[in-house]
C-alpha positions as CSV (number, residue, x, y, z in Angstrom):
1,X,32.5,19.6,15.7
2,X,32.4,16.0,16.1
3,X,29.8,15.3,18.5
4,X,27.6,17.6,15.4
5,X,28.9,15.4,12.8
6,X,27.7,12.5,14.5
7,X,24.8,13.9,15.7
8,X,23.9,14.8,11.8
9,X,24.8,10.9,10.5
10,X,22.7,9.8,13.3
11,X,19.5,11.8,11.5
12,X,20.4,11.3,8.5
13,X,20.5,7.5,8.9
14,X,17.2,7.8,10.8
15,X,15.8,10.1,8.0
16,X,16.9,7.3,5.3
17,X,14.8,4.1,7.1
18,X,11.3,6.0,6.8
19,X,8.8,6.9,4.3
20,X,7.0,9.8,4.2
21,X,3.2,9.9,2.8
22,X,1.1,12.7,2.1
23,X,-2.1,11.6,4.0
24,X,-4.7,10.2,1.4
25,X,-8.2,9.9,2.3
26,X,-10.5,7.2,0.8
27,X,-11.8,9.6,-1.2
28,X,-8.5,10.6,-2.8
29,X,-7.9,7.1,-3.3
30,X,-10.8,6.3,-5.2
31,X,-9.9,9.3,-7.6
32,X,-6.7,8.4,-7.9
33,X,-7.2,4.1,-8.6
34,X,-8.2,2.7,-12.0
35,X,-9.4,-0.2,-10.0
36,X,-10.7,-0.8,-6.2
37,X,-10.8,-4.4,-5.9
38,X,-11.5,-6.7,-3.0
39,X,-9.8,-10.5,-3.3
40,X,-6.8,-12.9,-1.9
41,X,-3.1,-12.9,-2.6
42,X,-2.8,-16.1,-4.1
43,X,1.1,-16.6,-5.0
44,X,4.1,-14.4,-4.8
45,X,7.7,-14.2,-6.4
46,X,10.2,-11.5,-6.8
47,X,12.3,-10.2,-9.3
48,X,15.2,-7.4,-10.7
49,X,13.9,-4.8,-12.9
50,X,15.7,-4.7,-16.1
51,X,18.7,-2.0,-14.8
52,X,19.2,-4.5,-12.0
53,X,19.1,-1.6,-9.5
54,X,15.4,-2.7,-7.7
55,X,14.0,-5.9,-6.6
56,X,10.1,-5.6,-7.0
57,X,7.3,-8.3,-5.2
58,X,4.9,-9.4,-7.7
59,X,1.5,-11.3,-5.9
60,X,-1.3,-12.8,-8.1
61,X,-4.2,-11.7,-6.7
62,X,-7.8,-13.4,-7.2
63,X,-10.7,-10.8,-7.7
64,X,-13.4,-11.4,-6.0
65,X,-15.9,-8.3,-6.5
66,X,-14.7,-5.0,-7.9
67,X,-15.8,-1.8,-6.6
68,X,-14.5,0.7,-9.3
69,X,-13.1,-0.3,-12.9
70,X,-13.1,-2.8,-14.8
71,X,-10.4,-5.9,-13.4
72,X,-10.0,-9.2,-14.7
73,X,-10.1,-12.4,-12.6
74,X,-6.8,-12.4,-11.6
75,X,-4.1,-9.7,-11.2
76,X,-0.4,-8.7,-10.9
77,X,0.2,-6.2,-8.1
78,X,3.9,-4.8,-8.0
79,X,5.3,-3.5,-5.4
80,X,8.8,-2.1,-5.2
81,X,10.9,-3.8,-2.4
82,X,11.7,-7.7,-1.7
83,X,14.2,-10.5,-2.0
84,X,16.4,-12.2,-5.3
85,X,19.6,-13.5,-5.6
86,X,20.6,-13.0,-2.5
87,X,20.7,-9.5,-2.0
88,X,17.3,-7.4,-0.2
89,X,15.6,-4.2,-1.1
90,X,13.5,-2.9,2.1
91,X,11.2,0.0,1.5
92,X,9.9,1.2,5.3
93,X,6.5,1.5,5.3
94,X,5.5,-0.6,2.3
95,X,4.0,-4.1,3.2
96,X,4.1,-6.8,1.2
97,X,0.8,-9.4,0.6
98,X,0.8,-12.4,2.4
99,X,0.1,-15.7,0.1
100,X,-4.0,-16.0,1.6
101,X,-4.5,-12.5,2.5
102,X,-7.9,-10.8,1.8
103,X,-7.8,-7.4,0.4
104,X,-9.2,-4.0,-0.5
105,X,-7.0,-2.5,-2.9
106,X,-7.1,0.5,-4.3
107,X,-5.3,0.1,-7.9
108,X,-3.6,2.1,-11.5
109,X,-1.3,0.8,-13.9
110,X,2.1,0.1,-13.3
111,X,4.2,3.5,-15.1
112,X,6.4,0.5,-16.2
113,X,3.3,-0.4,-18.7
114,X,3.6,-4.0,-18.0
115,X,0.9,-5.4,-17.6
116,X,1.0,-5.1,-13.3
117,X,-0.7,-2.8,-10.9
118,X,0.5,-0.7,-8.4
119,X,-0.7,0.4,-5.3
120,X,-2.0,3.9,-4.9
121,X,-0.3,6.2,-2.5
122,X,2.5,3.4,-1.8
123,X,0.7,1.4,0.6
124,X,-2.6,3.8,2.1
125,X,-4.3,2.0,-1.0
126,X,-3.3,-1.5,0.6
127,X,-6.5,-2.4,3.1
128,X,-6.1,-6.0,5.2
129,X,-9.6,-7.7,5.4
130,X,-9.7,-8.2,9.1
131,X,-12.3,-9.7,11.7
132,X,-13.4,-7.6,14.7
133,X,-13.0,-10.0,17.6
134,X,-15.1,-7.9,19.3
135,X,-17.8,-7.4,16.8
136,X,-17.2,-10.3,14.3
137,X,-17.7,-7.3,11.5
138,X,-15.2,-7.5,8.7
139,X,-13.1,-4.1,9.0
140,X,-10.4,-3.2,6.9
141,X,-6.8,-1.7,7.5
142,X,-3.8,0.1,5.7
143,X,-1.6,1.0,9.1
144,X,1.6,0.2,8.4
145,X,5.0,0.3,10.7
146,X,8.0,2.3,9.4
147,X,5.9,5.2,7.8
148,X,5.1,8.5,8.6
149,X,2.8,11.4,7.1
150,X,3.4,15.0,6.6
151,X,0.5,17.0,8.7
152,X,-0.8,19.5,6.1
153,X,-2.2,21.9,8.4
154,X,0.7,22.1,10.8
155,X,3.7,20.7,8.7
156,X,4.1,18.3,11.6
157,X,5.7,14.9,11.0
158,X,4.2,12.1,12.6
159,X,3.8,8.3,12.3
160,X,1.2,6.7,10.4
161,X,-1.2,5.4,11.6
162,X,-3.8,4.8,8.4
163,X,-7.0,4.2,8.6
164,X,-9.5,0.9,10.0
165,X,-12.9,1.0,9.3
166,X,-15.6,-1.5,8.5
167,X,-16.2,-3.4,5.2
168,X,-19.7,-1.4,5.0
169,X,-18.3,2.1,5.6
170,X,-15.6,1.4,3.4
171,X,-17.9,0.3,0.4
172,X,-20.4,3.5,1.0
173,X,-17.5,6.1,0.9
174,X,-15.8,4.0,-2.3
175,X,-19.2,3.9,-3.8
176,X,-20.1,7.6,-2.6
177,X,-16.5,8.6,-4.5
178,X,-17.3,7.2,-7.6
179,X,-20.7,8.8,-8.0
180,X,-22.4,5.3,-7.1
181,X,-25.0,6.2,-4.0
């Protein structure tokens, strides 16, 4: 009875550190933004909601071509998780922007209504701008560590991977999804 008592904390502690997705494609989040933008995190802070029960990264992004939507020049993206007062809320899987990263994000309003931007599908709608060492090609990323993603077809848990693929491809199937070939 013990060694099954300890056996089931032992999941249930495991169970409790990851996030589970529901695979998006790009496709699905294109539908599902307001706004695909591409630009840089230019400052970050963090702060309590107003129940002072979450701590939620807010990054000033700079907009520097928009894909779908209308965005302005700058943005707010919030993102639950972070840092304040000395305490830290850690969500597993969602990564927060880096002060000069370059983006592809893949945006809707916050549900909070204010004023900020969320990510789609938690973090599958956050894309790094990478360099291909190889190639020199800009590609973009959303893999993350600490996530996984429920297999539709076989109901198989496994960890996610998300997707890479070049600046260009990306742009065609953004553009393709909103009806802009």
């Amino acid at each position: 009875m013990r060694r099954t008592l300890i056996i089931l904390l032992f999941l249930f502690a495991w169970a409790a550190q990851a996030t589970m997705v529901k695979p998006m494609s790009v496709e699905d989040l294109t539908s599902a933004a307001s706004a695909v933008v591409e630009g840089q995190a230019t400052e970050s802070w963090t702060s309590w909601n107003a129940e002072h029960s979450r701590i939620y990264t807010y990054t000033r992004v700079q907009v520097s071509r928009t894909l779908k939507g209308s965005a302005s020049q700058t943005m707010v993206v919030k993102q639950l998780g972070g840092s304040a007062d000395g305490y830290t809320q850690h969500v597993s899987g969602v990564r927060p922007m880096q002060t000069g990263e370059d983006a592809l994000l893949f945006l809707r309003p916050s549900d909070a209504h204010d004023g900020t931007m969320v990510i789609v599908g938690l973090m599958q709608g956050h894309f790094r701008l990478l360099r291909d060492s190889a190639t020199g090609d800009k590609v973009v990323s959303n893999g993350v560590i600490g996530a996984e993603e429920l297999q539709p077809n076989t109901g198989k848990v496994r960890p996610y991977r998300g997707s890479m693929l070049t600046l260009g491809q990306m742009e065609l199937r953004v553009k393709k999804a909103v009806g802009h070939d």
